[in-house]
N, CA, C and O atoms as a GROMACS GRO file, in nm:
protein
  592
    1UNK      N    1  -1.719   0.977   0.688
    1UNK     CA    2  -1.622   1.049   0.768
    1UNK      C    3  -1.497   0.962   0.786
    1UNK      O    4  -1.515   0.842   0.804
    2UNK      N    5  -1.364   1.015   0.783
    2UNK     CA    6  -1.247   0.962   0.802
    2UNK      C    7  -1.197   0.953   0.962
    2UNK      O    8  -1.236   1.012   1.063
    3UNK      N    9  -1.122   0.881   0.946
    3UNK     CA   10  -1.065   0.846   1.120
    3UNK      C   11  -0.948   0.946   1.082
    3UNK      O   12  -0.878   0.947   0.980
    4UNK      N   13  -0.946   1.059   1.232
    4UNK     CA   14  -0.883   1.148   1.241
    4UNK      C   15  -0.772   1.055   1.276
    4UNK      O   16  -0.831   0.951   1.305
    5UNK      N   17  -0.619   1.031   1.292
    5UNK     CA   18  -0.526   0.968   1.363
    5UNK      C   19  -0.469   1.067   1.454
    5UNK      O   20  -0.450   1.181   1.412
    6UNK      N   21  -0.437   1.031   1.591
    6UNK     CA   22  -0.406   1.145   1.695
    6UNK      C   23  -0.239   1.131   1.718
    6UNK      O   24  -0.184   1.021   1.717
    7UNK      N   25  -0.149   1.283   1.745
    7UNK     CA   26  -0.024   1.232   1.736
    7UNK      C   27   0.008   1.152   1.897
    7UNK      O   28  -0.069   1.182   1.988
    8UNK      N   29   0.095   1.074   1.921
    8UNK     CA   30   0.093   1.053   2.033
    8UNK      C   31   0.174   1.120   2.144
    8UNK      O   32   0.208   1.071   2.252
    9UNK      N   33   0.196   1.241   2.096
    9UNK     CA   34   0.281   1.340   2.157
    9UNK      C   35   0.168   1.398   2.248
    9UNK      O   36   0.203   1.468   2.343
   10UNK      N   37   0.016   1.370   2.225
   10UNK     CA   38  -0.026   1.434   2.274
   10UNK      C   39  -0.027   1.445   2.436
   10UNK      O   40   0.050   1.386   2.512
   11UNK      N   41  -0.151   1.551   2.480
   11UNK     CA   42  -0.139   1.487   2.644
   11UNK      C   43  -0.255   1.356   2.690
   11UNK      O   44  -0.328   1.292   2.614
   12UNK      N   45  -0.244   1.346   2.809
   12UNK     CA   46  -0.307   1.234   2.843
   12UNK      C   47  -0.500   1.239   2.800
   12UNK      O   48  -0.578   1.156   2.754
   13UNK      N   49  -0.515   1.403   2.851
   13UNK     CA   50  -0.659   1.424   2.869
   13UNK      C   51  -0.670   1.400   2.697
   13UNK      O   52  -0.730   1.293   2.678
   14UNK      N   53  -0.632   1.464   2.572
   14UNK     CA   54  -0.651   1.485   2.481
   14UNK      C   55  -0.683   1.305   2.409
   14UNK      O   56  -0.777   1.274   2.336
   15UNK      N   57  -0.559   1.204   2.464
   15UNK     CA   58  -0.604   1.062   2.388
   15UNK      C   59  -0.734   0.987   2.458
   15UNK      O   60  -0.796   0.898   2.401
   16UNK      N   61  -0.772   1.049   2.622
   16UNK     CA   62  -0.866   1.029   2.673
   16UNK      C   63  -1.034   1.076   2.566
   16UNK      O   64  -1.130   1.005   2.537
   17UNK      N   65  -1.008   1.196   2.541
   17UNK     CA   66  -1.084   1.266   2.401
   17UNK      C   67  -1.095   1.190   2.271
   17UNK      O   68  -1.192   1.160   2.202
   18UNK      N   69  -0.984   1.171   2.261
   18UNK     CA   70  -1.030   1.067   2.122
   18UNK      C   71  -1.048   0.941   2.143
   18UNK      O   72  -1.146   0.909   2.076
   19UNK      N   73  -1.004   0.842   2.204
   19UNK     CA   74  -1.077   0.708   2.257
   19UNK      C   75  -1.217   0.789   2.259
   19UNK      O   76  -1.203   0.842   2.149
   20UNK      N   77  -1.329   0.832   2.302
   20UNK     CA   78  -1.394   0.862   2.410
   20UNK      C   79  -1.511   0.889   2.227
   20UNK      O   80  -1.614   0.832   2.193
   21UNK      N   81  -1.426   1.000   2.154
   21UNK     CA   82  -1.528   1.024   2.060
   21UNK      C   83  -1.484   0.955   1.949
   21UNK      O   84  -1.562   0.965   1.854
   22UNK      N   85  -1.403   0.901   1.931
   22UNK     CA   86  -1.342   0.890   1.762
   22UNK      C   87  -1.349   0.689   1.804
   22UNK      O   88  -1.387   0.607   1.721
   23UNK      N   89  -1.309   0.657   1.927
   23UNK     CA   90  -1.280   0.456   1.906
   23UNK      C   91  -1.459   0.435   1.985
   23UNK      O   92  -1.528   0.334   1.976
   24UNK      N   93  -1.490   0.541   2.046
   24UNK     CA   94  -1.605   0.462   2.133
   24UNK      C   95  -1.581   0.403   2.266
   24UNK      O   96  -1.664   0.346   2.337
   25UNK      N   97  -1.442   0.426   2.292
   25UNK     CA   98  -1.415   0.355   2.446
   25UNK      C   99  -1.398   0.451   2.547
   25UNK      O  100  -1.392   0.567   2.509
   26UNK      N  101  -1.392   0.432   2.643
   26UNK     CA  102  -1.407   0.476   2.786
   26UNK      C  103  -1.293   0.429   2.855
   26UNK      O  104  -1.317   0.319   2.905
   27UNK      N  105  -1.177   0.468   2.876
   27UNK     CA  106  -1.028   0.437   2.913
   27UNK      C  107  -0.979   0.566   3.012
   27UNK      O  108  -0.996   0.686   2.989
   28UNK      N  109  -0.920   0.510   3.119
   28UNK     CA  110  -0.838   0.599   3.182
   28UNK      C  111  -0.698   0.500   3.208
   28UNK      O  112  -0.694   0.382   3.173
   29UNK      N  113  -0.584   0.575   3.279
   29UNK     CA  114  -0.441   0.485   3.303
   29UNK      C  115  -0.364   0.574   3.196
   29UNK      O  116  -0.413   0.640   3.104
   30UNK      N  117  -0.235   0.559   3.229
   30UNK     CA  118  -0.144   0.606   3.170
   30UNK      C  119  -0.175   0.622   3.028
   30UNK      O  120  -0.273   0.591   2.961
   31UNK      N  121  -0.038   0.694   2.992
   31UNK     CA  122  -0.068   0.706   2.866
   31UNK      C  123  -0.017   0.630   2.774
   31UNK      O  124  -0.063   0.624   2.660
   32UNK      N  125   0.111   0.546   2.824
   32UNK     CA  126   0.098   0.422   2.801
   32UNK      C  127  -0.016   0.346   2.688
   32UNK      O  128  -0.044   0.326   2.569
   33UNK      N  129  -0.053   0.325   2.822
   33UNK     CA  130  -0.176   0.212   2.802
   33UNK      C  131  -0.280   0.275   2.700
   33UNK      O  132  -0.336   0.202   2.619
   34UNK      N  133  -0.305   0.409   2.705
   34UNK     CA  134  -0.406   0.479   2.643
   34UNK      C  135  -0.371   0.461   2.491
   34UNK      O  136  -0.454   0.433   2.405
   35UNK      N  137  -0.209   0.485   2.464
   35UNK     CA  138  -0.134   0.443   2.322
   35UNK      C  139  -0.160   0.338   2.269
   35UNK      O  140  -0.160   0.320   2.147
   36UNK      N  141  -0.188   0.247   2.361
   36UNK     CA  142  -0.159   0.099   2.302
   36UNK      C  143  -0.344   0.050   2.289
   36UNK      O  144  -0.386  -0.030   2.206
   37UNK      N  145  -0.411   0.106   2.369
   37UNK     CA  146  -0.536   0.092   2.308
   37UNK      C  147  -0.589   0.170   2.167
   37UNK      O  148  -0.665   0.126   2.082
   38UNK      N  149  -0.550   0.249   2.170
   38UNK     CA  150  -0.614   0.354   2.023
   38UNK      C  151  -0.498   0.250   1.909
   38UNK      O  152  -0.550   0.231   1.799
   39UNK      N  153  -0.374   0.195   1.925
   39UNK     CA  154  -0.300   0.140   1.837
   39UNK      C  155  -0.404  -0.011   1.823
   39UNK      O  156  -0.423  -0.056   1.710
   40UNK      N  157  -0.463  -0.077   1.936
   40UNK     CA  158  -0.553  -0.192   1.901
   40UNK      C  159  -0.678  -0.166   1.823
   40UNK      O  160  -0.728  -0.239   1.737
   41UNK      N  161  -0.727  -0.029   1.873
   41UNK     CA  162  -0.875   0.024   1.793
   41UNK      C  163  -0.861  -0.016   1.627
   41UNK      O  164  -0.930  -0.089   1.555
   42UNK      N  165  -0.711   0.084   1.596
   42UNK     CA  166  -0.688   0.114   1.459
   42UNK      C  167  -0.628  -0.024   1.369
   42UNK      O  168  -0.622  -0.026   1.246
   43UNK      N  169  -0.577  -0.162   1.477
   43UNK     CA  170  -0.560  -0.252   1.420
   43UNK      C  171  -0.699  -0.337   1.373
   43UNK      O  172  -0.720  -0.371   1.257
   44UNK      N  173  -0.777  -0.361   1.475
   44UNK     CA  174  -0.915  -0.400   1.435
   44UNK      C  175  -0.959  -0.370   1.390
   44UNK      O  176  -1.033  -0.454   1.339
   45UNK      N  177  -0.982  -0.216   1.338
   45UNK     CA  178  -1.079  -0.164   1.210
   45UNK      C  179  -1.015  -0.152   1.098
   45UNK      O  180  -1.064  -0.096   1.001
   46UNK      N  181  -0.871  -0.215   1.099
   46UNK     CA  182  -0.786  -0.193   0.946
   46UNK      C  183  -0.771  -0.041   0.926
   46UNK      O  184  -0.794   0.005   0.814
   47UNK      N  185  -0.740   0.027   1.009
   47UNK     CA  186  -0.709   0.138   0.965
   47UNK      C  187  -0.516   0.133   0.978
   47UNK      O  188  -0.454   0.056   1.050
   48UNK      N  189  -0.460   0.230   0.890
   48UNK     CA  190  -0.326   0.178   0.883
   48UNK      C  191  -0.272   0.336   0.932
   48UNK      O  192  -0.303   0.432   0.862
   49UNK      N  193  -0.213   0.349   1.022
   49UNK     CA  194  -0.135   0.420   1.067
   49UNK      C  195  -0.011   0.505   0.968
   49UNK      O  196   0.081   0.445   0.914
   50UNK      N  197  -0.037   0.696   0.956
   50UNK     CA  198   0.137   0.656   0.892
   50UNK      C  199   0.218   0.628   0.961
   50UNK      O  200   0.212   0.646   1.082
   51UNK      N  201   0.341   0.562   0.885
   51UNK     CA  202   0.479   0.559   0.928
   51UNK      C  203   0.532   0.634   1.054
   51UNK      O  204   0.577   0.579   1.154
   52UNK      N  205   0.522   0.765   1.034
   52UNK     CA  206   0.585   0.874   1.094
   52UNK      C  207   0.554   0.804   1.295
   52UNK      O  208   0.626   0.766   1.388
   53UNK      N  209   0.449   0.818   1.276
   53UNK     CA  210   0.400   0.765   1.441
   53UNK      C  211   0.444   0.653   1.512
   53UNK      O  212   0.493   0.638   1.624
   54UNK      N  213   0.410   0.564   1.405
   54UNK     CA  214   0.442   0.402   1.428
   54UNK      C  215   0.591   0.383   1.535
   54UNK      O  216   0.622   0.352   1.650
   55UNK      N  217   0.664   0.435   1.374
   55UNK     CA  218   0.804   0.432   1.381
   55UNK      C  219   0.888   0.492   1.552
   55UNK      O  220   0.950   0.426   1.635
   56UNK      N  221   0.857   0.628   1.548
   56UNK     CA  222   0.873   0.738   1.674
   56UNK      C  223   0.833   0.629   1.799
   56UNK      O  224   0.918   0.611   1.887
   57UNK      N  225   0.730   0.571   1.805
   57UNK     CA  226   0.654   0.508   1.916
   57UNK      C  227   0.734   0.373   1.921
   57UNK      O  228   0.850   0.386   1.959
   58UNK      N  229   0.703   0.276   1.897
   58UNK     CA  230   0.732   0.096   1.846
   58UNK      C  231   0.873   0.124   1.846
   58UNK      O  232   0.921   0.153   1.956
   59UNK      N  233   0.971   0.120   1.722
   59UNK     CA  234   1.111   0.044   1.684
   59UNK      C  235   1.164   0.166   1.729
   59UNK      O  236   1.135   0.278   1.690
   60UNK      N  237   1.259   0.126   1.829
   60UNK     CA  238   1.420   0.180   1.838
   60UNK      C  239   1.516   0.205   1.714
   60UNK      O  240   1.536   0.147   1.607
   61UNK      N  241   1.569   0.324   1.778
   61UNK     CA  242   1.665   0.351   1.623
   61UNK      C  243   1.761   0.271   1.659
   61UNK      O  244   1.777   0.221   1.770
   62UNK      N  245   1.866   0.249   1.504
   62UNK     CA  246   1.950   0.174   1.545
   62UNK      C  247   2.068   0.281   1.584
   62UNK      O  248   2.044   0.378   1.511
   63UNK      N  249   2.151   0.303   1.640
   63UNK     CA  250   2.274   0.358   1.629
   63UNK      C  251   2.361   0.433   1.498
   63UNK      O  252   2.396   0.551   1.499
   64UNK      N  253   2.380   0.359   1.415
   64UNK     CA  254   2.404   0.392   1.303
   64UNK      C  255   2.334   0.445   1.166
   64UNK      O  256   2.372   0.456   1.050
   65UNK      N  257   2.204   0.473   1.241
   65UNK     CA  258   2.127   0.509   1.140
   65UNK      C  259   2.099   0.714   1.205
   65UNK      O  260   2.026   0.793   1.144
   66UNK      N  261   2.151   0.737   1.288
   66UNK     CA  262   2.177   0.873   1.402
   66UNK      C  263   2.223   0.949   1.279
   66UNK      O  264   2.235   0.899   1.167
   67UNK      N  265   2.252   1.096   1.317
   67UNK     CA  266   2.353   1.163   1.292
   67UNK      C  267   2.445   1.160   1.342
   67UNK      O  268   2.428   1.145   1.463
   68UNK      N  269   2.631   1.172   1.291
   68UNK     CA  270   2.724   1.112   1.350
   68UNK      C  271   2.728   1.188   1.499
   68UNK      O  272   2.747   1.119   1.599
   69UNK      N  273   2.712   1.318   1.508
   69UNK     CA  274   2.735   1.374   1.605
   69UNK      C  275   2.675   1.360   1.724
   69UNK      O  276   2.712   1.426   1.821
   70UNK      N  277   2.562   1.259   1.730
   70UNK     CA  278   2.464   1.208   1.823
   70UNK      C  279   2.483   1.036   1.856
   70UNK      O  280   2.445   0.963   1.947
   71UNK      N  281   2.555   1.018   1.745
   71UNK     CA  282   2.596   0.824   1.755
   71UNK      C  283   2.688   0.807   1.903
   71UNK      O  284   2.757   0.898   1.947
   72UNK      N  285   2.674   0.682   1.963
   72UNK     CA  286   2.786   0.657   2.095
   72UNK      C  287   2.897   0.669   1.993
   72UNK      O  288   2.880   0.631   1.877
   73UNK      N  289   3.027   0.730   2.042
   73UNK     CA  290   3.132   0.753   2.044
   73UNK      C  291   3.220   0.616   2.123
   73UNK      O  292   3.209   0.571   2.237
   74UNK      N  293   3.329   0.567   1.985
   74UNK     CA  294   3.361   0.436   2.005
   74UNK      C  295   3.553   0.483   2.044
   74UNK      O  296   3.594   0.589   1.999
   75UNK      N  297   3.648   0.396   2.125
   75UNK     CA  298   3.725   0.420   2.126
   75UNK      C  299   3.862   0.316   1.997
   75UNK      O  300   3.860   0.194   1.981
   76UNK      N  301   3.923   0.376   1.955
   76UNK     CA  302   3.991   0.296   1.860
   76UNK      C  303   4.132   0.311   1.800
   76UNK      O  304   4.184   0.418   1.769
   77UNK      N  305   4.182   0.200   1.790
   77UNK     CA  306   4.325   0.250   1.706
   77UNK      C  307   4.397   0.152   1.620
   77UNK      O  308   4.424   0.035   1.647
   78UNK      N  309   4.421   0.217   1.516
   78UNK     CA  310   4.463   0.183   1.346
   78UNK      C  311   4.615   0.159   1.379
   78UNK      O  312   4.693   0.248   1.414
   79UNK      N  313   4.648   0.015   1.361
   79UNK     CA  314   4.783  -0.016   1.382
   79UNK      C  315   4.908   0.044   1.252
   79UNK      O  316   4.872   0.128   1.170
   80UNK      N  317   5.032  -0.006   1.251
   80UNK     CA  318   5.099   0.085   1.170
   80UNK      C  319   5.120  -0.065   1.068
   80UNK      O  320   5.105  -0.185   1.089
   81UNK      N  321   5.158   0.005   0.968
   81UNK     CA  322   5.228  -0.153   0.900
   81UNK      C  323   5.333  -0.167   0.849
   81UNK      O  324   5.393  -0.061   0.864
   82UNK      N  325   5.409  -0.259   0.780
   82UNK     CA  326   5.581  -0.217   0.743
   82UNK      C  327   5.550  -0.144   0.626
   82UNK      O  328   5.615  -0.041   0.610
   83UNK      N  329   5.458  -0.174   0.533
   83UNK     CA  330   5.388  -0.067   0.428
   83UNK      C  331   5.390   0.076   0.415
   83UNK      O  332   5.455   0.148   0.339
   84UNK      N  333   5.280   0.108   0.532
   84UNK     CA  334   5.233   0.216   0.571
   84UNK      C  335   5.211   0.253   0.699
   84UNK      O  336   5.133   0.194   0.773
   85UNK      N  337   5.292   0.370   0.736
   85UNK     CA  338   5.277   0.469   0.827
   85UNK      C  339   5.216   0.584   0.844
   85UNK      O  340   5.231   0.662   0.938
   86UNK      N  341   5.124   0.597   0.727
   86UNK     CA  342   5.094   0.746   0.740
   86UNK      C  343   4.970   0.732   0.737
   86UNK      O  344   4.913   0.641   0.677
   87UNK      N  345   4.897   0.849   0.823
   87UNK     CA  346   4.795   0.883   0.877
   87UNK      C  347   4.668   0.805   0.793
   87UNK      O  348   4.674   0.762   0.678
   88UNK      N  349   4.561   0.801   0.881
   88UNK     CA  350   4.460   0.720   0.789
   88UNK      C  351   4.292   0.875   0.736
   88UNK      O  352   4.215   0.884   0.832
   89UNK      N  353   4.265   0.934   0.661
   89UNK     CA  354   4.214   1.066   0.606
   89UNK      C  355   4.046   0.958   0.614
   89UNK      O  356   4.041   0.857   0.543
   90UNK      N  357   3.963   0.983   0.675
   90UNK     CA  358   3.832   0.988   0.709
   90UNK      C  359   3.693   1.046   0.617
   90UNK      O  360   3.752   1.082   0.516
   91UNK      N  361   3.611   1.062   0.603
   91UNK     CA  362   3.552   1.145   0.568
   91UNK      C  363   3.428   1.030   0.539
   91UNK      O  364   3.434   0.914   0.496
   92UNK      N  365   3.263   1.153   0.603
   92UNK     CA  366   3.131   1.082   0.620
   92UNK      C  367   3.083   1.173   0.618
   92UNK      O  368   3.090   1.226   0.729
   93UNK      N  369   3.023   1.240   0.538
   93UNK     CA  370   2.948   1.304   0.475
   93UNK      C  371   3.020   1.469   0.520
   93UNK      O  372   3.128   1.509   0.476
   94UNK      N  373   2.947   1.533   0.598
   94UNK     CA  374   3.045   1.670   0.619
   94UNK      C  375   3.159   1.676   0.752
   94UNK      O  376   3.227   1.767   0.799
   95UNK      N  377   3.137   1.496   0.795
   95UNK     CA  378   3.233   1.499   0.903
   95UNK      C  379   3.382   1.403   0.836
   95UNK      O  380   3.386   1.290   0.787
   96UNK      N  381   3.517   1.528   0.864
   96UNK     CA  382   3.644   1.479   0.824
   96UNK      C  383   3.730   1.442   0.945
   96UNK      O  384   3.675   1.450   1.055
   97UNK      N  385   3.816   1.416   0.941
   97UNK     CA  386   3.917   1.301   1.024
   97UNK      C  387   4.030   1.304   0.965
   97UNK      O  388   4.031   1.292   0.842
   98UNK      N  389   4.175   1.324   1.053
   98UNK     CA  390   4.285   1.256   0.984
   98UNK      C  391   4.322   1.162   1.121
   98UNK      O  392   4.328   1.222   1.229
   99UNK      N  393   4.345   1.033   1.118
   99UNK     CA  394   4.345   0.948   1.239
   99UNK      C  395   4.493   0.862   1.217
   99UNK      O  396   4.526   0.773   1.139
  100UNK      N  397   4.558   0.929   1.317
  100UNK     CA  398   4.676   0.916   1.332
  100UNK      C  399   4.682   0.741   1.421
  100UNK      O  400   4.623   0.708   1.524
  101UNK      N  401   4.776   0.657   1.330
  101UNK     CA  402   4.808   0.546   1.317
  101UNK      C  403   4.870   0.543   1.447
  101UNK      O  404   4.936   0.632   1.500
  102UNK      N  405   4.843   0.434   1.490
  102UNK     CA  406   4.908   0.369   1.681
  102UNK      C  407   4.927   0.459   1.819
  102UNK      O  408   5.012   0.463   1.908
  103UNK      N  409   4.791   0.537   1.787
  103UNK     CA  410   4.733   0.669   1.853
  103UNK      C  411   4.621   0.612   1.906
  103UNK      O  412   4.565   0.570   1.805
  104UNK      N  413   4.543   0.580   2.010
  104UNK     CA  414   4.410   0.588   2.034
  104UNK      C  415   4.334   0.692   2.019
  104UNK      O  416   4.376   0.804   2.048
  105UNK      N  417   4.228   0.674   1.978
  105UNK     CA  418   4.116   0.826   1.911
  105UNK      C  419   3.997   0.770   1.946
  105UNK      O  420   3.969   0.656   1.982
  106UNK      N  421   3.926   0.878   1.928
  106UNK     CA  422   3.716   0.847   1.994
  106UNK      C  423   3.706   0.911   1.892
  106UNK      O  424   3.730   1.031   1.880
  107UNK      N  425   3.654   0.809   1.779
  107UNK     CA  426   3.559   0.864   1.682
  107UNK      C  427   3.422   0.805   1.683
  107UNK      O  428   3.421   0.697   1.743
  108UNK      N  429   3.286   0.847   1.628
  108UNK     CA  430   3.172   0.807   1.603
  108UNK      C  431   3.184   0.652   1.566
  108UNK      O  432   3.282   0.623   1.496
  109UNK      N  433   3.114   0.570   1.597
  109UNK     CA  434   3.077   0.446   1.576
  109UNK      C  435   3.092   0.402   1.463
  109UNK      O  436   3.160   0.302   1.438
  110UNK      N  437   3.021   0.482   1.363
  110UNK     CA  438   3.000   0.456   1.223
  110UNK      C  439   3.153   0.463   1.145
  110UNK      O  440   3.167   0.415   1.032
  111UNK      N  441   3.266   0.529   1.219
  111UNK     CA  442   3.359   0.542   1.129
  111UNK      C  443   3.402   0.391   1.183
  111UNK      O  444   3.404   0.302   1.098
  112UNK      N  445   3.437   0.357   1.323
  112UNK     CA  446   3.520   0.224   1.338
  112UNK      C  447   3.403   0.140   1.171
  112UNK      O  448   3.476   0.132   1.072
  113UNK      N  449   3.305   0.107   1.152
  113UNK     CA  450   3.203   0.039   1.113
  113UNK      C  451   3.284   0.051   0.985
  113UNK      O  452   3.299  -0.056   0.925
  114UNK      N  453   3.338   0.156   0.933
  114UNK     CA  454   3.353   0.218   0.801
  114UNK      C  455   3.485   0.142   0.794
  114UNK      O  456   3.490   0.052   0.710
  115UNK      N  457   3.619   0.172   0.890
  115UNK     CA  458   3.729   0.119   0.879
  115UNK      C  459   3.730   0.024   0.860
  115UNK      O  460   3.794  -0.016   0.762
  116UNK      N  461   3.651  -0.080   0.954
  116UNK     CA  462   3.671  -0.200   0.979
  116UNK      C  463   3.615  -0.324   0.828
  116UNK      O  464   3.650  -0.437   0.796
  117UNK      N  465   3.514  -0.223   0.770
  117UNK     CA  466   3.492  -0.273   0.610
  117UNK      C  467   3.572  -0.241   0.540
  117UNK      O  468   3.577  -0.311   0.439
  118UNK      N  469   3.664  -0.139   0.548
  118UNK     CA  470   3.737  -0.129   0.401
  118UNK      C  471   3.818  -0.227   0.359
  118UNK      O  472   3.866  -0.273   0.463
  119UNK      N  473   3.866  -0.292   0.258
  119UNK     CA  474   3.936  -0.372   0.244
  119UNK      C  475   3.932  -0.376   0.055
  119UNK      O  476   3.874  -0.292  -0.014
  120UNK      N  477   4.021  -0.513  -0.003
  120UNK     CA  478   4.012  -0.522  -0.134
  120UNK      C  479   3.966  -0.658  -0.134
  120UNK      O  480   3.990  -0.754  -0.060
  121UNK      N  481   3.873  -0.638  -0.266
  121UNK     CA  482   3.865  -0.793  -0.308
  121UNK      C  483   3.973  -0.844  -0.376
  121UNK      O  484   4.048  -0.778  -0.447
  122UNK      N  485   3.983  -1.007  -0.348
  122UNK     CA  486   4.132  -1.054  -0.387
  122UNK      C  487   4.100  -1.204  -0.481
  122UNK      O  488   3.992  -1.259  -0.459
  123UNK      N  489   4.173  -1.255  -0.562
  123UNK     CA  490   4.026  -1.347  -0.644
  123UNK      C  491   4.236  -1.464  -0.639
  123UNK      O  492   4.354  -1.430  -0.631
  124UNK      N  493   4.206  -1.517  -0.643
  124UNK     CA  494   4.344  -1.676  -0.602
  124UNK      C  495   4.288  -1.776  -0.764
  124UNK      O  496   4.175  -1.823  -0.776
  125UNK      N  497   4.402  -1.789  -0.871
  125UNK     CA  498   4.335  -1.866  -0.909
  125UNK      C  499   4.391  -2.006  -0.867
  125UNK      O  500   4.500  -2.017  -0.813
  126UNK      N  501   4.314  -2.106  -0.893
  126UNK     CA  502   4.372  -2.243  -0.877
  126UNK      C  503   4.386  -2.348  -0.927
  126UNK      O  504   4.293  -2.352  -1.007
  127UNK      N  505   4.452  -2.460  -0.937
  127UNK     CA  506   4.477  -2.514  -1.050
  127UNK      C  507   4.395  -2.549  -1.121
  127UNK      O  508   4.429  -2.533  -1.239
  128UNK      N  509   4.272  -2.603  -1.106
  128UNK     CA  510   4.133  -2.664  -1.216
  128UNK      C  511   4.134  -2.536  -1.273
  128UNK      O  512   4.054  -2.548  -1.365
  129UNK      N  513   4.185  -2.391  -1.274
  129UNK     CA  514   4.134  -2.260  -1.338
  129UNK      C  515   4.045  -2.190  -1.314
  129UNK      O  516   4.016  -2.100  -1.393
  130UNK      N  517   3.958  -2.212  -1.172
  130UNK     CA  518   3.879  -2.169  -1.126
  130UNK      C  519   3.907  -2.038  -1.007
  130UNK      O  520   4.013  -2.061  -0.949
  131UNK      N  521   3.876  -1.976  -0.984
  131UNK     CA  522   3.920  -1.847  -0.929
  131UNK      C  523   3.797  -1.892  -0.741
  131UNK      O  524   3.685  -1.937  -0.716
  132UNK      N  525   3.920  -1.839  -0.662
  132UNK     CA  526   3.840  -1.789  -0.522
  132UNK      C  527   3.859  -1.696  -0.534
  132UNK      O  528   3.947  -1.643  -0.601
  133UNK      N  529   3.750  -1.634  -0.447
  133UNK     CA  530   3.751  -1.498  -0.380
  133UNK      C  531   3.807  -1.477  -0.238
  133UNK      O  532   3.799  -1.569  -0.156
  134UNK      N  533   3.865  -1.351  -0.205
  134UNK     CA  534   3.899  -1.345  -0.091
  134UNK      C  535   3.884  -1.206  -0.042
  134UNK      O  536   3.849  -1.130  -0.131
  135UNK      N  537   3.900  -1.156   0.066
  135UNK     CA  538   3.887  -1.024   0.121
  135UNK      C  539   4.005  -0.987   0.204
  135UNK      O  540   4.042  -1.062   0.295
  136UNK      N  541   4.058  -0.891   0.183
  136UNK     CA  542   4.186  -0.834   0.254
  136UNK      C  543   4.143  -0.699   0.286
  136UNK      O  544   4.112  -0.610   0.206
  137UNK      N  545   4.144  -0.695   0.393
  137UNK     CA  546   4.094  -0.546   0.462
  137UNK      C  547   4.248  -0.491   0.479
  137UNK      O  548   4.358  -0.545   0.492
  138UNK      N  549   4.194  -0.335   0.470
  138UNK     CA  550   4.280  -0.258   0.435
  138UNK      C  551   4.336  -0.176   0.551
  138UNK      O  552   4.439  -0.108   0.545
  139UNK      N  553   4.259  -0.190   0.652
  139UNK     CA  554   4.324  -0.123   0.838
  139UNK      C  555   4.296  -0.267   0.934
  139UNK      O  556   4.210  -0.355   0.935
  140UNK      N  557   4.424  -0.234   1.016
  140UNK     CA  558   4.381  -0.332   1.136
  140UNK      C  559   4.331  -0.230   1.246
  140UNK      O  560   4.395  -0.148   1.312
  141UNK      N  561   4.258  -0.247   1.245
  141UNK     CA  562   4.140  -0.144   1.366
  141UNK      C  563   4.132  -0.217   1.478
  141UNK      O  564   4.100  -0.336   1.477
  142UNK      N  565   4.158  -0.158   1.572
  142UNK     CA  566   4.116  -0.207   1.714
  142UNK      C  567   4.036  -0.173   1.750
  142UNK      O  568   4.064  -0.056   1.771
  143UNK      N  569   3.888  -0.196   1.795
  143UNK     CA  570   3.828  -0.147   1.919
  143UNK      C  571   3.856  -0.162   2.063
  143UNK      O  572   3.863  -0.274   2.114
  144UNK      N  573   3.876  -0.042   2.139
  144UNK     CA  574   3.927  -0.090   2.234
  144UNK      C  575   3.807  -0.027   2.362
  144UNK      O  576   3.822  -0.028   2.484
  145UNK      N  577   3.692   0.024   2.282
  145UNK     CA  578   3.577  -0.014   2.402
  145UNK      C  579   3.467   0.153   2.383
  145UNK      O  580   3.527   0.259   2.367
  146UNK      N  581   3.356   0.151   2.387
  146UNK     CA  582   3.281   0.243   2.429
  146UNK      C  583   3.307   0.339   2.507
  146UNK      O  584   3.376   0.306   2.604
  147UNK      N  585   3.266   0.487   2.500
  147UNK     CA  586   3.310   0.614   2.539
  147UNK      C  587   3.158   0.628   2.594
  147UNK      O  588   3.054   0.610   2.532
  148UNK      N  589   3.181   0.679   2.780
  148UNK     CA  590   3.015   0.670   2.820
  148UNK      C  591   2.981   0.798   2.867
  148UNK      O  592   2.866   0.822   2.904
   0.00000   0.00000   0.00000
C-alpha cells in the first residue's frame, strides 16, 4: 500500500485522521503543529513530498516571481537627457507602458527591475590590445520609494 499524501488545505479534524491512521500518531494542537508533524513522519520514512505542497507551505514567493498585477507597486522616475527626451515605451508580457520622462509614475516592481538593467555592453580597448568590458545603462531610474 502507498502513503496517501494529505493536502494541507485541509481541516484540522481531517490531518488529526491521517496522523491517527496513515503516520500511527496520536496528535492534537493546531494545525500548525499537526503540518509540521505529518512533514517529520514523511521525512523519516523517506517519503518525498510533491513540490506543489512543499512549496505553497515552506518558501515564500519572491515578489518578482507574482503576476505583475499582484507585485508591490514601486514609485519611480526616468530622468531626461541632452540625448533624449522622449518618452520611455514599456512592455512585460501583456502589460504596456509609455513612461513619461521627469514625471513620477507607480509602476510594478518588475518594470523599475527591468529599467534599471537595461543598458549596453561597452568593450575599451587598451594599449597591450586587450579589450575591457564595461556596462552603460541606458535610463537613469530613480526609485523614489514603495506604494503601500
Amino acid at each position: 500500500m502507498s502513503y496517501p499524501f494529505i493536502s494541507f488545505n485541509s481541516t484540522v479534524e481531517q490531518l488529526k485522521t491521517h496522523l491517527r491512521e496513515h503516520c500511527g500518531i496520536e496528535k492534537s494542537g493546531s494545525k500548525k503543529e499537526l503540518i509540521e508533524a505529518i512533514l517529520a513522519f514523511e521525512e523519516e520514512n523517506g517519503f518525498v513530498r510533491p513540490n506543489k505542497d512543499v512549496a505553497e507551505h515552506t518558501a515564500p514567493v519572491n515578489n518578482l516571481e507574482l503576476p505583475l498585477e499582484k507585485q508591490r507597486k514601486v514609485r519611480i522616475k526616468i530622468a531626461e537627457t541632452e540625448q533624449d527626451r522622449s518618452d520611455v515605451y514599456v512592455s512585460i508580457n501583456d502589460w504596456d507602458a509609455l513612461i513619461k520622462r521627469g514625471v513620477e509614475v507607480v509602476v510594478p516592481e518588475a518594470v523599475y527591475v527591468l529599467l534599471s538593467k537595461a543598458g549596453d555592453q561597452t568593450f575599451t580597448q587598451e594599449k597591450d590590445g586587450s579589450l575591457t568590458e564595461g556596462f552603460s545603462p541606458r535610463y537613469h531610474v530613480t526609485l523614489l520609494g514603495y506604494e503601500s
